[in-house]
N, C-alpha and C positions, 0 to 999 in steps of 0.2 A: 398119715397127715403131714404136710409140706410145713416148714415153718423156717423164717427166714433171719438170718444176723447181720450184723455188719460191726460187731465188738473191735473187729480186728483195725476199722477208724480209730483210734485214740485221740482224745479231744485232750491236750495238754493243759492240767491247769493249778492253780496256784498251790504250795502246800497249804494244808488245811483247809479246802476249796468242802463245802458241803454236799457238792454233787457226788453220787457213790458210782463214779465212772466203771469200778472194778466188776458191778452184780452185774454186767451182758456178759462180760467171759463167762462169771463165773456160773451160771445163768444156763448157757451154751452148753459149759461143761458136764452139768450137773443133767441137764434134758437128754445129752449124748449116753449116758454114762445112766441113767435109769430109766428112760423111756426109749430103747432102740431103733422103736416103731417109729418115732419122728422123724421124718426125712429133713437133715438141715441142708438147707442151700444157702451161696451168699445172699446178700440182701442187691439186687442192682441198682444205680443212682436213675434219679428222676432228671426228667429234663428239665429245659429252661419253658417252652411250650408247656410242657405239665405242669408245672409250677404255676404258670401265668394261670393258669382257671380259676385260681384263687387268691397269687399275692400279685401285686404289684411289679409293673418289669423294673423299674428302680430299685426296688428291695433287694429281689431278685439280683440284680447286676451288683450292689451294694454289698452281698455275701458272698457272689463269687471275686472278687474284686478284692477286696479289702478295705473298699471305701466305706465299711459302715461306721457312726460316729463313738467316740467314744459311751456317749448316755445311750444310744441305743443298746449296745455292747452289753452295758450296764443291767439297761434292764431286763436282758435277755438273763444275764447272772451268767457270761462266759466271754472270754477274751476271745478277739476274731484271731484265728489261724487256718492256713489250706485246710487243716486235718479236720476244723469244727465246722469249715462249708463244704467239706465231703459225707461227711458223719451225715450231718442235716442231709442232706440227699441223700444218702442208703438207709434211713430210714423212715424217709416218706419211700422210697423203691421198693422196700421190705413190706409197707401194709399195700399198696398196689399192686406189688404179686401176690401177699395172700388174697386181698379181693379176689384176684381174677382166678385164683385157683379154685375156691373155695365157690366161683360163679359155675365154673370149668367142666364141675363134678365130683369133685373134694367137698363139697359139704361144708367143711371145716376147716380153715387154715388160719397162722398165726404169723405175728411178727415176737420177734425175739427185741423189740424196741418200742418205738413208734409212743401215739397216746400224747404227740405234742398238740394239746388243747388248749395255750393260751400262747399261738402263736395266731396275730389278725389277718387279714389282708397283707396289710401296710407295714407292718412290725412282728417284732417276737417279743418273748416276755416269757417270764417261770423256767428258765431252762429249755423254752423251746423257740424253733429255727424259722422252721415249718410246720404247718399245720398236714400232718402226714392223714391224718381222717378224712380233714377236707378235701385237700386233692385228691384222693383215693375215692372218694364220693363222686365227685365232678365227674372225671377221669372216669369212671363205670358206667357211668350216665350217657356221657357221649359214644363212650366203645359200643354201650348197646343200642344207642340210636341208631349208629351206622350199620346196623346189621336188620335194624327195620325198612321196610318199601319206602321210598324216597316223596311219594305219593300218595293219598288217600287218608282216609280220617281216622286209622287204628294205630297213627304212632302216637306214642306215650313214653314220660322220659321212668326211670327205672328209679323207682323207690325207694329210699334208703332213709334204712334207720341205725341214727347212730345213740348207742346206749352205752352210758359215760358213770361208772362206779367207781371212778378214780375219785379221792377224798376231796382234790379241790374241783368248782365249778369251770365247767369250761368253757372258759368264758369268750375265748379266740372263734371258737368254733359255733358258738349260738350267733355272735357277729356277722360270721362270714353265712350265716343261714338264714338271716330272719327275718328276708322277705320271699323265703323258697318253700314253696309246698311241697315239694319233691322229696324232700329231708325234715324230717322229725328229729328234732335233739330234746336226749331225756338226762338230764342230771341230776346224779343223787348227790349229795355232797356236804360236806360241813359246811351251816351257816356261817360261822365266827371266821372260818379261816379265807386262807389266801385263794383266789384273788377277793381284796376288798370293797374292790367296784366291780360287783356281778352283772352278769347280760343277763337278756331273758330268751332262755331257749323254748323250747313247744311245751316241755314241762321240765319245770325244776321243783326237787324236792328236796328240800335244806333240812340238814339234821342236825340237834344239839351236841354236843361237847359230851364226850363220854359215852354216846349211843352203845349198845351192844347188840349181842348177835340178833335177839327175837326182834326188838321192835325195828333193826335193819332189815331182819326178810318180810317181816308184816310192811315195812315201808317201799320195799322192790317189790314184793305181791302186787299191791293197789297200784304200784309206778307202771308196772308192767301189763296191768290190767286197763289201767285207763289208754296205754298204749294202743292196745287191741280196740278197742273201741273207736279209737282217731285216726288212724293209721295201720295200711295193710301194704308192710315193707316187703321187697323183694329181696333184699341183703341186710344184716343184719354186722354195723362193728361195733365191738362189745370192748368197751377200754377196762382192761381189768386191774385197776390201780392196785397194789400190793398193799397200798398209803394208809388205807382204813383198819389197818391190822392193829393191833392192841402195843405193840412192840414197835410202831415206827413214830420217829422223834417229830417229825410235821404233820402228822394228821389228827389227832385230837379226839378220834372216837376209838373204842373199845373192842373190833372185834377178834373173837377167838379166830385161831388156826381150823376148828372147823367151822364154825361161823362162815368164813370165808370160801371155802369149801360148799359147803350151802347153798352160797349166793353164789359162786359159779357154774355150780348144777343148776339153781332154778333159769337162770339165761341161758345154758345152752340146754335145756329142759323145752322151756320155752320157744326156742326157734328151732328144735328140732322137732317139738310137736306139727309145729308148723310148714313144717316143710321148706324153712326158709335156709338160704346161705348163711354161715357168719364166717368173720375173718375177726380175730383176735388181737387186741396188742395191748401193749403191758400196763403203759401209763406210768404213775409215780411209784415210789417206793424205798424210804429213807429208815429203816431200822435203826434201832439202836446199834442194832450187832448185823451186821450183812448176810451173814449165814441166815438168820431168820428171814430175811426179807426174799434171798435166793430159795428157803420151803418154800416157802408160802407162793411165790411166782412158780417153781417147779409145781405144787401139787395144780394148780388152776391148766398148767398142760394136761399133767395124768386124766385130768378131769372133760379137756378138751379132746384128747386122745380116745377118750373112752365113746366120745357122742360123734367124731370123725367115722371110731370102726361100726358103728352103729348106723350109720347115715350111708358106708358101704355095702352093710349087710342088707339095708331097704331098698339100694340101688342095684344091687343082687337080685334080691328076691324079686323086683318089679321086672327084670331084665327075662327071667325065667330062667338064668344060671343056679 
């Protein structure tokens, strides 16, 4: 399984800053160091073209530049530096090489970042730059169009479903979607919390304060179900926030270490019954204690790891090897 980083960007920022800049090393280190089997490559940067399928070229020029305002800055929750508009592009780079790997024949590929969903068109916001899903969506859609007859009435753009278990709604990404049939967005998410002004994506399912593990997978069960019903994705990204953990200081719900566990087998359960692509990435993830938040993202690999060698042995077997 391919899975991609870009830790080694370092985004400089205030002491006592609340963002946990440290967990993609440590993250990295931890994937190297007990899953062998991951292949880590760097994360490559996106372009300005790429970017443009979904932000605005002023944004766009505004983060590479440094003209962005100070309230913008603001409400991204990061001070602009070179280092914080190269980061922002190697990890939209990182979830549009796992897309394409994961389209490729990999089955399964990851970013070791990504999962910025309350970045809009126009803006960023929550910590994020760029919307590394949406591009990544766009950006699959066109690559596959070009590879269909330029003529005749069998092209169709490439279905993508983005399924979103990070603890806040993502709310950047139902925006930059929601007048697009092509893209189904599913969010599970804490009611109460952050963002306070929710979008509305294809389905959003808002959980109370304290949720725990059962009535979270009976609530992914029916998420997942009604999915199947409305929508028959060709690629599946799966934001797999760490944030829902019982131990992380911004997310608000309850779930255990296997809880969590659980819920990342039943999605890649799910799309490997299916026969579909998924490309992974991480999302939020603010522990009390970082080592906990580094499990918990480590074990949701071993888990993705496990349906990659799985997805080879069916591509094996169909092969006649």
């Amino acid at each position: 399984m391919l899975a991609y980083y870009a830790d080694h960007f370092v985004l400089p920022l205030p002491e006592g800053h609340r963002f946990p800049m440290a967990k993609y090393r440590l993250l990295r280190d931890a994937v190297a160091s007990a899953l062998p089997e991951v292949c880590l490559a760097q994360a490559p940067a996106v372009t300005d073209g790429e970017l443009a399928l979904v932000h605005d070229p002023g944004y766009i020029a505004a983060i590479a530049d440094g003209t962005l305002s100070v309230a913008a800055q603001r409400e991204i929750g990061f001070p602009w530096s070179p280092a914080m508009a190269e980061r922002a592009r190697r990890s939209v780079g990182g979830t549009i090489a796992a897309c394409r790997s994961a389209l490729s024949g990999g089955g399964v590929a990851a970013n070791l970042a990504g999962g910025t969903h309350h970045a809009y068109g126009h803006k960023g916001g929550g910590f994020c730059v760029f919307n590394d899903v949406a591009v990544a969506a766009r950006l699959m859609q066109a690559e596959a169009m070009r590879t269909q007859p330029r003529h005749g009435t069998g092209r169709k753009p490439l279905r993508v479903a983005i399924v979103d278990l990070d603890v806040h709604q993502g709310n950047g990404t139902a925006h930059v979607f929601r007048r697009d049939s092509s893209v189904f967005t599913l969010s599970l998410h804490g009611e109460k919390n952050f963002p306070f002004r929710k979008e509305a994506s294809d389905l959003d399912v808002a959980l109370p304060d304290g949720c725990r593990d059962d009535a979270y997978l009976e609530a992914l069960t029916v998420a997942l179900h009604t999915l199947d019903q409305r929508f028959d994705p060709d690629l599946v990204i799966y934001l797999a926030g760490a944030d829902v953990h019982e131990g992380d200081r911004l997310g608000r719900l309850k779930l255990s270490a296997d809880g969590m566990e659980a819920r990342d087998r039943q999605v890649l359960s799910w799309a490997h019954a299916k026969g579909v692509p998924l490309a992974m990435v991480m999302g939020g993830g603010y522990g009390r204690r970082i080592e906990d938040t580094v499990a918990v993202q480590l074990n949701s690999y071993r888990v993705a790891l496990s349906y990659a060698q799985a997805w080879g042995c069916r591509a094996r077997s169909k092969g006649g090897a």
